[in-house]
C-alpha positions as CSV (number, residue, x, y, z in Angstrom):
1,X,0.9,-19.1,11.2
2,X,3.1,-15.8,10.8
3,X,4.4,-14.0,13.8
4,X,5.5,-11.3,11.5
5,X,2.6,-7.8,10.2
6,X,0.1,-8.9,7.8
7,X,-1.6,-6.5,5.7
8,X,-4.9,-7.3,3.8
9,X,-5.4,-5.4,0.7
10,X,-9.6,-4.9,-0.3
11,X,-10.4,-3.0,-3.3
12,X,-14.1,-1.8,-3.8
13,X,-15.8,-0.3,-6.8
14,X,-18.3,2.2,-5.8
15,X,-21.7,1.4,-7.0
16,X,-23.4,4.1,-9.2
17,X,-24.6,7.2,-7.5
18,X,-23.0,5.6,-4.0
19,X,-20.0,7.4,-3.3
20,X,-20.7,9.3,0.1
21,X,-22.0,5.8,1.4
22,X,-19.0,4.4,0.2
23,X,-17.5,6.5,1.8
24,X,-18.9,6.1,5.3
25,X,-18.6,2.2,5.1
26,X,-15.3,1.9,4.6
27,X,-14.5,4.7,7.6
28,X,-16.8,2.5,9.8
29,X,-14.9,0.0,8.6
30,X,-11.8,1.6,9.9
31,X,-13.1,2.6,13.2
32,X,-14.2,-1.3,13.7
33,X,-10.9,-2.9,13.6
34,X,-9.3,-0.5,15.8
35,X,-11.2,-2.6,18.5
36,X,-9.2,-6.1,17.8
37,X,-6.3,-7.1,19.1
38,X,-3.0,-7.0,17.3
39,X,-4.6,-3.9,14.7
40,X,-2.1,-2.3,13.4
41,X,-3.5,0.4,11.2
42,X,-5.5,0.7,8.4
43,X,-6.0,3.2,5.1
44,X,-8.4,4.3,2.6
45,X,-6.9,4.9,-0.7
46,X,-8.9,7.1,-3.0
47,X,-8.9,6.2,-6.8
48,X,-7.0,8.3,-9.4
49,X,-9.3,10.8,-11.2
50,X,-11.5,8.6,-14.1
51,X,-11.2,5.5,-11.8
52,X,-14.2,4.3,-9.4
53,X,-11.6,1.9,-7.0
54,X,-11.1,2.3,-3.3
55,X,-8.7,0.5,-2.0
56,X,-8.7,-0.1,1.7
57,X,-5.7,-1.7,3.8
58,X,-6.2,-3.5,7.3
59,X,-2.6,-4.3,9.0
60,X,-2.4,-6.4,12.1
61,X,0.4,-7.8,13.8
62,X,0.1,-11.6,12.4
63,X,-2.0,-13.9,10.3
64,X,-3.8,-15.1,13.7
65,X,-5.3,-11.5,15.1
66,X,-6.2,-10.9,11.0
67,X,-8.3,-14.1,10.9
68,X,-10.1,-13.5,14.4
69,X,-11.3,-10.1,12.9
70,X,-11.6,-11.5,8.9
71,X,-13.9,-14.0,11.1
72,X,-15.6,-11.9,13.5
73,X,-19.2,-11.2,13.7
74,X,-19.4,-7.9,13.8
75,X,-16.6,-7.8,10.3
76,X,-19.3,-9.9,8.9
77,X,-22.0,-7.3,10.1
78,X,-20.2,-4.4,8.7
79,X,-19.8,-6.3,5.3
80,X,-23.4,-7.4,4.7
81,X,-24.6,-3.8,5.6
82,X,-22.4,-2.5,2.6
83,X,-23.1,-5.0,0.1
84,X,-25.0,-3.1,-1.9
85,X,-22.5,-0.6,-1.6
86,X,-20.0,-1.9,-4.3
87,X,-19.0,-4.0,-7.3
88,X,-16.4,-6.9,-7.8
89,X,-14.9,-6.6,-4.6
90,X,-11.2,-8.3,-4.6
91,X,-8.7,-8.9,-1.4
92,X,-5.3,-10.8,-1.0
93,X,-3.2,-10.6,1.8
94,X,0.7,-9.6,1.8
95,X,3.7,-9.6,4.3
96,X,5.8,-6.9,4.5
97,X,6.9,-4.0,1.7
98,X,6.0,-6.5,-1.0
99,X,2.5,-5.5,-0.4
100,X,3.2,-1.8,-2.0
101,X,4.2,-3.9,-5.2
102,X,1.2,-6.0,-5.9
103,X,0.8,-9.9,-6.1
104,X,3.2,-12.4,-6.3
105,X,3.1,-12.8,-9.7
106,X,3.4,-8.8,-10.9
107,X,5.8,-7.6,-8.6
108,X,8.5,-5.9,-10.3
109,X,12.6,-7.1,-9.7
110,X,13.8,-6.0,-6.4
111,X,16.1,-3.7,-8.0
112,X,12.9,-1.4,-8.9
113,X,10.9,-1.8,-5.6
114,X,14.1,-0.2,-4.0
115,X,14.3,2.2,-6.7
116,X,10.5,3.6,-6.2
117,X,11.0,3.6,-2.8
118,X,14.6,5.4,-2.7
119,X,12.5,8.1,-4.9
120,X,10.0,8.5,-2.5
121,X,12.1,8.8,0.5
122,X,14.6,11.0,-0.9
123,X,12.8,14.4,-1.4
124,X,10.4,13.9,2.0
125,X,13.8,13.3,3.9
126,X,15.4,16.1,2.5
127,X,12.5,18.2,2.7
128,X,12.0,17.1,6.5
129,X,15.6,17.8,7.4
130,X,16.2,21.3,5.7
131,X,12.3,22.5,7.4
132,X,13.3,21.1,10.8
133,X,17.1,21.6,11.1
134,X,16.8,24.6,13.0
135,X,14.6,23.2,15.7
136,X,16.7,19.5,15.3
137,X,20.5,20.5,14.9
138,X,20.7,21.2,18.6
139,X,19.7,17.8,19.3
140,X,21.9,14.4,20.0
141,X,21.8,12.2,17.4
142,X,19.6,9.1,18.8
143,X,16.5,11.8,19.9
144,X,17.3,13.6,16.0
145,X,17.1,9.7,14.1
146,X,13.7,9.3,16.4
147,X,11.8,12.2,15.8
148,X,12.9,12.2,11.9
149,X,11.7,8.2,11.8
150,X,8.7,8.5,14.0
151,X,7.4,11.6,11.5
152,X,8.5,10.2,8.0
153,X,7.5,6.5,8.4
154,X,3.8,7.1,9.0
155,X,3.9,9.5,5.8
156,X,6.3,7.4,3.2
157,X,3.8,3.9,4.0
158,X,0.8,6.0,3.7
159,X,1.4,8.3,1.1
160,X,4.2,8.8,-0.5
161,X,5.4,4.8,-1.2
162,X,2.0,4.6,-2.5
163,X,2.3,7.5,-4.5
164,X,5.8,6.6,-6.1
165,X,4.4,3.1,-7.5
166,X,1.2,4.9,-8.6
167,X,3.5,7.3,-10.8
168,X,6.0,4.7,-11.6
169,X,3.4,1.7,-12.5
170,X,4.1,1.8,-15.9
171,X,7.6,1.4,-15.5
172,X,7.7,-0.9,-12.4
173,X,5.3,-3.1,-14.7
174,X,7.5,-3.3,-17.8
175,X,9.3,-6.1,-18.9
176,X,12.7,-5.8,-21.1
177,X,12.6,-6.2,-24.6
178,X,14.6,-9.1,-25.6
179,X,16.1,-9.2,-28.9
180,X,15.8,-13.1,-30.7
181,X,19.8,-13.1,-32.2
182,X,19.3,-12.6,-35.7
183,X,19.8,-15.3,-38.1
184,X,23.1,-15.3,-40.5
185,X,22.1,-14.4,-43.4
186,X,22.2,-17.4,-46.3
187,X,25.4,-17.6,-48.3
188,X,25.3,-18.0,-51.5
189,X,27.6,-20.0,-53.3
């Protein structure tokens, strides 16, 4: 089993005419976990406009808290009272930043996860710093680091990561095009 954060990964299409109660479930959902040991956090991500999928994430400390609520009676309570809720649910479960990337077998090179997240980071950092440099410059440099980490962390995994590898899907997705060398052309002789 895996002593390090798990995070499971549901998406939900809302059933026709359903949203609100969608809605509701999935924050009931929410509040429900909060009330297991090792819960971490969880989300609800909201489609993009012309889309009908939630996405919801569940993080707890390690594989073992995740199955003793992914197994507990009242998960399976909350589940069977939103059945009819959705359509084609799908879940897999991923360890660490890899999660922000997809599965195992779409995640993009390295190279590009650090790339989407650099671009996320950069401008919220920047932002956060020149709003709050009055109230921070007058402050040692451990308490400064802490305050700046404590406020940006919750905001880059929540929203803006997720955001970056929304807007740069298409290219985090691409694959290189590779050029067959060309054949010599035939001599004549």
């Amino acid at each position: 089993m895996s002593t390090s954060p798990v995070t499971l990964m549901v998406a939900r299409r809302v059933a026709n005419g359903r949203f609100q109660d969608l809605i509701a479930w999935l924050r009931e959902g929410e509040q429900l976990a909060t009330d297991f040991p090792g819960y971490l956090g969880s989300g609800v991500l909201a489609p993009p406009p012309g889309d009908d999928e939630f996405q919801i994430i569940f993080r707890f400390a390690d594989e073992q808290t995740l199955h003793a609520w992914e197994h507990s009676a009242s998960r399976s309570a909350w589940l069977g009272r939103g059945s009819d809720l959705f359509a084609h649910p799908m879940e897999h479960r991923v360890s660490g930043i890899e999660g922000w990337f997809g599965t195992v077998d779409q995640r993009p090179p390295r190279w590009k996860q650090a790339v989407a997240i650099w671009l996320a980071f950069f401008p919220v950092s920047l932002l956060f710093n020149f709003v709050l440099e009055p109230l921070l410059s007058e402050m040692a440099l451990l308490p400064r680091v802490f305050i700046s980490t404590l406020c940006l962390t919750p905001l880059m995994v929540y929203f803006f990561i997720p955001l970056s590898t929304r807007l740069l899907a298409n290219w985090l997705n691409s694959t290189p095009v590779r050029r067959l060398p060309t054949e010599p052309a035939p001599q004549n002789h």
